[in-house]
N, C-alpha and C positions, 0 to 999 in steps of 0.2 A: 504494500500500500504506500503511495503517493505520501509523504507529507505535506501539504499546503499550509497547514496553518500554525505553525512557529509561535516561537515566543516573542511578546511584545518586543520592539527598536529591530526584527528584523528585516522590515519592509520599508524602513523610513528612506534611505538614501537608494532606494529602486527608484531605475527613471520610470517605470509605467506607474509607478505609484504617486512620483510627483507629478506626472503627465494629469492624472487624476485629480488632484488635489487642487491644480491650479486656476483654475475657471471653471462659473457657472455650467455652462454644457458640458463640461466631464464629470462635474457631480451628477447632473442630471444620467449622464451616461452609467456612473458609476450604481447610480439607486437602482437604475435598468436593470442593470445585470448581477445584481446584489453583490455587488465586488467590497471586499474586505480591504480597508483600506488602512494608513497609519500619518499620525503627524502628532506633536507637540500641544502637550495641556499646556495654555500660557496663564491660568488663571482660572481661582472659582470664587465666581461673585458670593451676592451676602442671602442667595436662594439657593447655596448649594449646587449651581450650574456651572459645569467645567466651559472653556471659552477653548476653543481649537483653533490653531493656528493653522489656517489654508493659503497663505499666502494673499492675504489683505481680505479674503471674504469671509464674513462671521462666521464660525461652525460655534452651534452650540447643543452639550450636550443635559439633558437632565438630569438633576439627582437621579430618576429610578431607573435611566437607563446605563448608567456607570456601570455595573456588572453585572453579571447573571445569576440568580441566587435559586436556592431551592424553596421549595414552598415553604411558611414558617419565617422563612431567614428576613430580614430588614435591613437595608445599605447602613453603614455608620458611616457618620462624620470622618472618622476620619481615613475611610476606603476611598471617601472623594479629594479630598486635600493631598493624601498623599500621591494621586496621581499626577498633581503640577508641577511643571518643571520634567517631566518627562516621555517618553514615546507611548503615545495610548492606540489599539487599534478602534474600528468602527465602521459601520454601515449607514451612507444617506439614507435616513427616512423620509423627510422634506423639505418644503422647504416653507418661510413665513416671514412678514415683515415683523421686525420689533414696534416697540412703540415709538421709536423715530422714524419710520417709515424705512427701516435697513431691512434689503434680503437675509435672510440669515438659513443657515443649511443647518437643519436639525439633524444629530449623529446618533447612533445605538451602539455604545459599545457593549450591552449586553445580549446586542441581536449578533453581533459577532460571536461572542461566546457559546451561544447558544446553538447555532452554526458548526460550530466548531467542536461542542459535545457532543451533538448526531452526527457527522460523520468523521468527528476521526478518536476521540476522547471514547467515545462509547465501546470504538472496535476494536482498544487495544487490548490487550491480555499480559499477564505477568510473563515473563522474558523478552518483552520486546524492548528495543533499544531504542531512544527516543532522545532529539535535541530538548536539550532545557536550559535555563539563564537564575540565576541566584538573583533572588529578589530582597532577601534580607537574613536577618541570621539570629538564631535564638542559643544559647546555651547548647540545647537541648539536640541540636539539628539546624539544617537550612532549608527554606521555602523556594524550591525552583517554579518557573514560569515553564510549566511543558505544554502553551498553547495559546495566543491570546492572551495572554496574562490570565489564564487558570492554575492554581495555585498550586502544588502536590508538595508534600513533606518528603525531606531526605533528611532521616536521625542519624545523628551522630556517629552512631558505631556501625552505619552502613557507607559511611563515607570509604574506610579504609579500612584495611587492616592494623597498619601502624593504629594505635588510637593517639587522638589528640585531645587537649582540653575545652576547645571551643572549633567551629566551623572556620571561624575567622585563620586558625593556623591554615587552613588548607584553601578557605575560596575567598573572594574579592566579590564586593556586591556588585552585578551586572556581570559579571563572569559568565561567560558560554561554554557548557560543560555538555556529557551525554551523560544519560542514567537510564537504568532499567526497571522496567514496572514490575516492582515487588509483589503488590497485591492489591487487590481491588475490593472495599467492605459493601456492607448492603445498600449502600448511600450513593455507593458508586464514586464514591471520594478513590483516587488510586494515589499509593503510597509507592517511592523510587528509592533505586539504592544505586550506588554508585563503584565500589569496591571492585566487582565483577569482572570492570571493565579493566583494573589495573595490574591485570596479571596474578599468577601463582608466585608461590612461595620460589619454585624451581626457573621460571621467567624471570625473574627478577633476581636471584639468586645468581642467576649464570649471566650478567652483567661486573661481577665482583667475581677476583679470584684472593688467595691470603697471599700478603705480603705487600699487600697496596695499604697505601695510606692516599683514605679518600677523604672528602668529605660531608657530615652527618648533621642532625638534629638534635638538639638533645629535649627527649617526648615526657620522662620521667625518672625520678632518681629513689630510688630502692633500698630497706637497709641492705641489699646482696650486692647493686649493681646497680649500673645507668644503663637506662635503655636508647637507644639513638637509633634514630631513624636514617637511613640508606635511602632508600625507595617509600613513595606512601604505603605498596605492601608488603615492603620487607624493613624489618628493623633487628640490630641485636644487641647482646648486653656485653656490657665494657664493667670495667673494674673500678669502682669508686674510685674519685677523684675530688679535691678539696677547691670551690673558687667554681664548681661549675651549678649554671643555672639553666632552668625548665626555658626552652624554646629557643638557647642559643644555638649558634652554628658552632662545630666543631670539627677539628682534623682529627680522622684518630683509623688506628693500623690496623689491620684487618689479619686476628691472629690465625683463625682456622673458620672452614663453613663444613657445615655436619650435618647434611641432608637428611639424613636419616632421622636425625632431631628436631630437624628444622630451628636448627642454632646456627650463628655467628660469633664467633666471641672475637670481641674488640678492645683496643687501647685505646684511650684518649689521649691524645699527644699536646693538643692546646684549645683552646676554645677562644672565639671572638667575644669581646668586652659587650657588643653590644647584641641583644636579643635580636634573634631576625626577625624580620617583618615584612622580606616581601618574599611572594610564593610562586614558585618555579612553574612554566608552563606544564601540563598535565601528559605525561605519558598512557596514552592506552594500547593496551596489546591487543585490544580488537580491532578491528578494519572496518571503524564506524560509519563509511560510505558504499562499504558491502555488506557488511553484516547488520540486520535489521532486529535479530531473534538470537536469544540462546534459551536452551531448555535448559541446562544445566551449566554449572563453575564445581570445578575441584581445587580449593585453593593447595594443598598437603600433595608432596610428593607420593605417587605410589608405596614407594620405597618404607615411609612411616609408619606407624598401624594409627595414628592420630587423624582420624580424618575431620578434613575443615572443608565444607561446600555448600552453597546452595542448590536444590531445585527447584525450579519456576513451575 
């Protein structure tokens, strides 16, 4: 299956989008053909109506067309505020003078959504692989956009193997990532994980041999040992050391790798003063312009009797 409908900012700088946006008769054209379109919330008046930026002609959207909700649900304040200042997509509905006698192009961004539930959010199934965009970040996990700006959770300990303390160690808001649909509840809410895509223990593994002194993370410190992060899904454990701290970069020597354990064991050899804070483009060992589906991940070597995998 096609995907056509992306996460919110992906259609903003298409010329057939701005082609769209620019003049009354390609809105007109645009409503014709229910084309899904995108551009810039530049403001929400004191009615709670977002102001679209079309390139000098009014687009304005209403409070209750801002998202798509399920029966029960009610827009909040601040679902609409926080959409300013950023790429919103939508659908012409009409059009109407204000009470200055201005044309103004009435938008639905929850006709988009809704669009976008029936034919492509509805037909995915757990193992499929799907573009998404980090929308904000909670302790707990991060909220990707896999659609229209529909919402799905990625929990924390599906991000990676390595674990981290927050999402933040690992993604940047507006970050375009892929993730795979974990599960889907009776709500039809679907939950993504991400890890899947980052390789096995042995993929990752056979990028490092011992006797290199590379460079690590350092994810957590242990009374046994610190653990430092190689890869997001490979990390191993080094030998206390005094002066180091949670999320700095570190050099440190790569003593032996023990597949059959699924161990590393490492040395610290020095650490950077200052904690890192920016995060390396994202390695996937999927072919996520071929591959679309996985039934299954085995992260554990054959070799182990420790198995680590999911089923989809």
């Amino acid at each position: 299956m096609q995907n056509q409908y992306l996460p919110e900012g992906s259609l903003i700088s298409n010329v057939e989008n701005h082609e769209y946006i620019s003049s009354i008769p390609m809105l007109e054209k645009a409503m014709e053909k229910q084309k899904i379109l995108e551009s810039t919330a530049i403001l929400c008046d004191n009615k709670f109506q977002l102001h679209i930026d079309l390139h000098g002609i009014k687009g304005i959207m209403p409070r209750n067309e801002v998202q798509y909700l399920r029966d029960g649900e009610e827009t909040k304040d601040i679902a609409v505020l926080t959409r300013v200042g950023k790429p919103i997509c939508f659908k012409v509905v009409g059009f109407m003078r204000n009470e200055y006698g201005e044309l103004c192009a009435y938008l639905s961004r929850r006709a988009a959504q809704l669009e976008c539930m029936n034919n492509y959010i509805d037909a995915l199934v757990p193992g499929d692989i799907i573009p998404s965009r980090i929308t904000h970040m909670e302790s707990f996990g991060a909220f990707v956009d896999i659609g229209c700006g529909i919402v799905s959770l990625l929990s924390i300990d599906c991000i990676s193997v390595s674990r981290i303390s927050h999402p933040k160690d690992r993604f940047n808001v507006g970050e375009k990532i892929y993730t795979v649909v974990k599960n889907i509840d009776a709500d039809k809410r679907i939950y993504v994980t991400h890890r899947e895509l980052l390789g096995t223990w042995q993929e990752n593994a056979e990028l490092f041999s011992a006797g290199q002194t590379v460079a690590g993370i350092i994810r957590s410190i242990e009374s046994y040992g610190i653990f430092v992060e190689l890869m997001p899904n490979l990390a191993g454990l080094a030998e206390l050391k005094t002066g180091v701290e949670i999320n700095q970069t570190a050099a440190v020597y790569i003593k032996s790798i023990i597949p059959d354990k699924m161990k590393i064991k490492l040395i610290v050899i020095d650490t950077n003063s200052e904690v890192s804070s920016s995060n390396k483009a994202i390695k996937y060992f999927v072919d996520t312009q071929k591959t679309s589906h996985i039934d299954s991940w085995r992260y554990s070597p054959e070799s182990t009797s420790k198995i680590i995998e999911t089923v989809f």
